[in-house]
N, C-alpha and C positions, 0 to 999 in steps of 0.2 A: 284716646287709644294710643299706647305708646310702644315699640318694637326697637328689640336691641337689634345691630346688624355692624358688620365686618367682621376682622379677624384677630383676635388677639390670645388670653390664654385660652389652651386645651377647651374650657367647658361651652367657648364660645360657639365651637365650631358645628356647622351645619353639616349633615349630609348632603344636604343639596344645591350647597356652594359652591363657588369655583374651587374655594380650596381642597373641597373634601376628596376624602382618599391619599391625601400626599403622604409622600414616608413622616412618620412620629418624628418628633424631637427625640436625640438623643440626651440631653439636658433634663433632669424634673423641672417639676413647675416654677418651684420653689426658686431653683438656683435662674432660672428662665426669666421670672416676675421682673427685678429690677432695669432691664433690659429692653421688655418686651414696649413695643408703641402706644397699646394701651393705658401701662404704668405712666409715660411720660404724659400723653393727654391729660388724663385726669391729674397729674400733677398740676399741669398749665391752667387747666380749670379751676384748680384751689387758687392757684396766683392770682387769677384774672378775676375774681370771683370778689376778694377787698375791694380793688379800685372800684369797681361794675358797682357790687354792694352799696358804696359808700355813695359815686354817685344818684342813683337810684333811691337810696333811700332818704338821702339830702332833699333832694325833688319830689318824692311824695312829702313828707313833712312840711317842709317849707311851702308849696301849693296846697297842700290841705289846710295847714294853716291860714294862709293868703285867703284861701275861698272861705274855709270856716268863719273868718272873722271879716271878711265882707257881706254874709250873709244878711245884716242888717239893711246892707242894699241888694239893689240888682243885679251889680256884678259879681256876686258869691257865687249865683250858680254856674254862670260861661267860665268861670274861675274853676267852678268843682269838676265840669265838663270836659276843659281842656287841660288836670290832671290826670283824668282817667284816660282820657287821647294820649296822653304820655307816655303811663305805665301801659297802655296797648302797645304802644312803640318799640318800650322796652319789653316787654314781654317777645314779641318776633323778634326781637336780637337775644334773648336767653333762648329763645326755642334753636336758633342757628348755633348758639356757643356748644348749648349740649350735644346738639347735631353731628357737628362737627370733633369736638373731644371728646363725649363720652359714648358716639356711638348711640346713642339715643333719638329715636325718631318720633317725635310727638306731633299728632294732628295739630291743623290750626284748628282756631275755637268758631263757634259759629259766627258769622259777618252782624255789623252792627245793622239791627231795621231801623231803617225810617218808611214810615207810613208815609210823613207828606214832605213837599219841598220848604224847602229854609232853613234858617242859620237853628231857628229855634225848634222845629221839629229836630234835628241833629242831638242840640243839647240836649232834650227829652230821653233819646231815645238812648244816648251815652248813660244818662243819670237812674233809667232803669235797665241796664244792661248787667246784666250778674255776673257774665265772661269780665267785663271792666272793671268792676271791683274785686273781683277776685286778684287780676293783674294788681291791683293797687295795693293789695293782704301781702301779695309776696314778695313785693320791694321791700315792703316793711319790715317782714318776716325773715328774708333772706340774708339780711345785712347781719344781726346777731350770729347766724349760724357760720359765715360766712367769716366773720372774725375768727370765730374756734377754730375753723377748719382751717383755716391758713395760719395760723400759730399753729397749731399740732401738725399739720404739713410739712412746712416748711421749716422745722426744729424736726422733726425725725430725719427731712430728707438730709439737711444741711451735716447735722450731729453724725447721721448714719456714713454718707460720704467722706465728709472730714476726718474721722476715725481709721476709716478704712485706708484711707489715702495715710493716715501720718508716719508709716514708715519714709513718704516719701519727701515728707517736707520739714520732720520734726527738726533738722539744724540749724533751722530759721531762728528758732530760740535761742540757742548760743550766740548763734552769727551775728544778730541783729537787737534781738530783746536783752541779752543778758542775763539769760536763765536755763536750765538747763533742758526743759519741756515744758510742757501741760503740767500745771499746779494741781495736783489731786488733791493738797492741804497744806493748810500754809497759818502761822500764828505769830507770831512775837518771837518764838524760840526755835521753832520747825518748821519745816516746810518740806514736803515729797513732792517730787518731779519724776514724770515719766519718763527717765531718760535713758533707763538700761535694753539690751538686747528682748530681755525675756518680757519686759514692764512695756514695750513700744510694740511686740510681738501681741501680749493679750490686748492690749490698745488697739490693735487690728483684727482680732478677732471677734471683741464686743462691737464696732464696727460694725464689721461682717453680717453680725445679726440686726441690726438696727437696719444694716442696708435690705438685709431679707423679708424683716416685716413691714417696713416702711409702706412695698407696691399694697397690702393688704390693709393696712391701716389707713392709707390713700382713699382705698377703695371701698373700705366703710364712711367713711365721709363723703363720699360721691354718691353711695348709695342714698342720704337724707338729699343730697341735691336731686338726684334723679324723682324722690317720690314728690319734691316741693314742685319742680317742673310740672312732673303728670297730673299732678292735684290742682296746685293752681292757675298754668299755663295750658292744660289742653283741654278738649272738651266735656262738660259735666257729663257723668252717668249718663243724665236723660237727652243730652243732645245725641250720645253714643245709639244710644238705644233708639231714638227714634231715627237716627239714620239706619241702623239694625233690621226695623220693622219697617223703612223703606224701601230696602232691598230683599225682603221677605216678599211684601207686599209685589215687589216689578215679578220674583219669579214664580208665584203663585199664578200673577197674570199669564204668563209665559206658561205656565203649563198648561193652566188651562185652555188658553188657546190653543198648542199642541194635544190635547185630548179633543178637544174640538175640532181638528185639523183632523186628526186621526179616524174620530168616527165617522164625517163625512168621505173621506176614501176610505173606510171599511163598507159603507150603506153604496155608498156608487162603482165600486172595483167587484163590491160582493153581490148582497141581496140584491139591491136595484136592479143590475144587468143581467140578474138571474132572474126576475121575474118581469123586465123587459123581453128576454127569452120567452118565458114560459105565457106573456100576452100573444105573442109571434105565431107561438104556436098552437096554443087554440082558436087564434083566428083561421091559419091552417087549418088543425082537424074541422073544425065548420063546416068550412068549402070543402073539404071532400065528405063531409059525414054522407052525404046522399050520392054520391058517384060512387065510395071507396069505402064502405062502413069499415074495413079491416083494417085498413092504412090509418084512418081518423083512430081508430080506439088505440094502434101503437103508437099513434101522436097522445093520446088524453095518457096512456100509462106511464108515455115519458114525461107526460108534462109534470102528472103526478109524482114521476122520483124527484123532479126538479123543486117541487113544492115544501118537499122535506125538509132537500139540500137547503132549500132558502129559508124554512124555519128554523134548522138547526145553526145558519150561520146570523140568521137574528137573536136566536137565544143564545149564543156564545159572546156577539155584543153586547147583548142588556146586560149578562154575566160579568164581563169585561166592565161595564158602565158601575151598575151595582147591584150584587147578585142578587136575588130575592130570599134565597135562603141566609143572608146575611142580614135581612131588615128582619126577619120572621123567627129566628131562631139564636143568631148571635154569633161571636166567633168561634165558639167551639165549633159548631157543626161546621159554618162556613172554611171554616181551615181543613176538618178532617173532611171537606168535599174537594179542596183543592191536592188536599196531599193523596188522594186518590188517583190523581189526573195525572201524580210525577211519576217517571221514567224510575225510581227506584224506591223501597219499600220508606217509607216515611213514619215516626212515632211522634203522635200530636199530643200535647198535654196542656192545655187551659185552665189554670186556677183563680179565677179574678171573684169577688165577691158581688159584684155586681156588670152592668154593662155599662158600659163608657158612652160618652157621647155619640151621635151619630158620625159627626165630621171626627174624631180620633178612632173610632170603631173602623170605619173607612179606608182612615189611611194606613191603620193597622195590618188591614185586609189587604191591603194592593202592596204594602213594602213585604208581608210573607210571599205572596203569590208569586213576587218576580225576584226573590229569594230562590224560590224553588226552583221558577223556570231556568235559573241560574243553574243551579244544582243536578238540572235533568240536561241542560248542555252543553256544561263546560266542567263540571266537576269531577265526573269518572267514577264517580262515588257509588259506594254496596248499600248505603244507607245513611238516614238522617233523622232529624229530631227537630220538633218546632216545641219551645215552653215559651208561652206566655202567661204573664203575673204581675203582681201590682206590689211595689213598693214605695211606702208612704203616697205621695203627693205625681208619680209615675210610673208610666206603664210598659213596661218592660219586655221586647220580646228577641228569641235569640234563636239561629236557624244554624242549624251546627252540620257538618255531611264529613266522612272521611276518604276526601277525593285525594286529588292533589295538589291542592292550596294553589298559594300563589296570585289569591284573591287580590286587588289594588283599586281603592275607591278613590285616587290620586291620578289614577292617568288618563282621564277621562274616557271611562265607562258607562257602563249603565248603572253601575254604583256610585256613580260620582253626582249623575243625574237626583237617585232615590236622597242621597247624604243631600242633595239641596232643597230636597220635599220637607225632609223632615228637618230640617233647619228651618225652613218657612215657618213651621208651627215649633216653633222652640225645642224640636226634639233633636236627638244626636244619633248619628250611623257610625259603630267602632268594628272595624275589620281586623279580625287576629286569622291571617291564613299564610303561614309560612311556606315556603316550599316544599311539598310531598307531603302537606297536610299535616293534619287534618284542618278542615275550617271551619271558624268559630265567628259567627258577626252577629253582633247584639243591636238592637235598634230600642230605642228610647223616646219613647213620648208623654208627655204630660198629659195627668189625668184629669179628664173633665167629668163631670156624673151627666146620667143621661137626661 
């Protein structure tokens, strides 16, 4: 996983920077580029990048060699072993070089296992390490690109400079060479020298441009070093990803223990002590049913509204938990029961061709529901719309209201919560709610068949 970060030209810049917001450059970019800190790093990277190359790939060759052809004995493999320890070596110093110049922040790659203790569990576990040959691919790999990019570097930047500057040094040729400039062409009978006003004038102009393209020409060759880094120096796809679904994994557990949290102070703050109450007091009317029959029946009437209160705030948990008309009937109905419930007029539209899994049916259900409850207390809104639908391979649903926006699933809200539900299950929360609306947030999950 690899992240650009600091500050260099215009496109770099973050909102959420320190720098952001500062007054614009008054300069374009263009005339800014050759200047800019950026430009000069990744120049120092093409520089650094031969020596580095040359080292690097002298030492994979030369030890592949050495181990390849002592494989006839023993010592091939501690030989192939303590190559690939090398290029790990190097590998942590390209990952600091890009770090450092190009602004490039690549993961380390996974740690080497060893399963048991000793020299030779180590070599084992080097010689099937895929992160270590990989490292070894891009010493190899590096060193040819590596040559190009520093000839083509450093002949624009040199060419580009020198040009630009020869107003100011061209009398070195008289002075000292004995000619009158820069030989543009020269033969047995002719020869032109750039040595006039207007000929040392465009001399600086063509310059000018080599100086301008140069930072951009730079920086397409930086770009092939940036993707050999990520490719080969940081962690596979699958190592990515299963750190991915290990942190899926922790906040799946985390919520559900916070829903678990939750119902137990909903049953003990609610129901419970409400029908801890309502045992209190028919032990009451009891004891008076035969002294007080009057007293006792307006204890049994109250016990009885209390009975209600406590079923209805048990059927409002199981609903909360998982509604029944959501197992029985599906999301259509289950939405247009919710969108009943909100504080303003709701238009539900459900088009799926069939029903989805129960675990994405579910979380379908609970990311509209607090949609809504969204909508009924902070939105202000006349009205709203729920569509859910199915496009290819996902399940699409989008809770639209014309309040007055200003929605942010970044500052940590209750939207920032739901965006990490549905990340857990590979789906995505996109907020489009600008200031005085209206507000548009689409929720996206992958679809399972039931």
């Amino acid at each position: 996983m690899a992240t650009y970060y600091g500050q260099g030209y215009g496109e770099w810049d973050d909102p959420e920077s320190p720098g952001a917001g500062r007054r614009p450059h008054r300069l374009p970019v263009v005339l800014r580029a050759p200047f800019e800190g950026r430009s000069w790093g990744e120049f120092c990277y093409l520089l650094l990048s031969l020596p580095l190359g040359t080292l690097m790939f002298s030492y994979s060759v030369t030890m592949l060699s050495l181990g390849a052809g002592l494989l006839v004995t023993f010592l091939g493999i501690p030989v192939l072993a303590a190559t690939l320890a090398g290029c790990r070596g190097f590998g942590a110093l390209e990952r600091a070089r890009a770090r450092g110049l190009l602004r490039l922040e690549v993961a380390e790659p996974g740690p080497l296992v060893v399963k048991r203790r000793g020299p030779m569990a180590w070599v084992g576990a080097m010689l099937r390490s895929g992160v270590s040959w990989r490292h070894m691919l891009y010493t190899v790999l590096q060193f040819p690109w590596a040559v190009f990019s520093f000839v083509v570097g450093v002949t624009f930047w040199t060419c580009g400079w020198g040009l630009l500057t020869y107003p100011l040094w061209f009398w070195v040729f008289p002075m000292y060479g004995g000619r009158g400039g820069i030989q543009l062409y020269g033969d047995e009978a002719h020869s032109v020298y750039l040595d006039n006003p207007f000929e040392i004038t465009v001399t600086a102009l063509v310059g000018l441009l080599i100086t301008l393209a140069t930072p951009w020409i730079v920086r397409g060759l930086t770009t092939v070093d940036r993707l050999l880094v990520q490719g080969f120096l940081g962690p596979s796809r699958l190592a990515t990803r299963v750190v991915e679904l290990e942190s899926d994994r922790g906040v799946v557990v985390d919520t559900a223990a916070a829903d678990l949290q939750r119902i137990e102070r909903d049953l003990h703050d609610g129901a419970q002590a409400r029908l801890v109450a309502l045992a209190m007091d028919l032990g009451l009317a009891k004891e008076k049913l035969a002294q007080d029959p009057q007293a006792a029946a307006r204890m049994v009437d109250e016990a009885h509204g209390e009975v209600k209160t406590a079923l209805q705030e048990l059927r409002d948990l199981a609903r909360g938990i998982h509604p029944a008309v959501l197992t029985d009937r599906g999301l259509d109905a289950a939405l247009s029961a919710v969108a009943s419930r909100c504080t303003v007029p709701v238009r539900v539209e459900v088009d799926l061709p069939s029903r989805p899994a129960p675990a994405i049916e579910g979380i379908a259900y609970f990311t509209v529901s607090e949609l809504l409850q969204n909508v009924s207390k902070h939105s202000g809104a006349k009205s709203a719309s729920v569509d859910v639908w199915r496009a290819e391979q996902r399940l699409l649903l989008q809770v639209a209201d014309d309040g007055v926006g200003g929605a942010d699933a970044s500052s940590g809200s209750g939207l920032a919560g739901l965006a990490e539900r549905l990340d857990a299950v590979d789906g995505v929360l996109v907020v489009d709610s600008p200031p005085g609306g209206p507000t548009r947030i689409t929720a996206e999950l992958p679809w399972r068949s039931s």
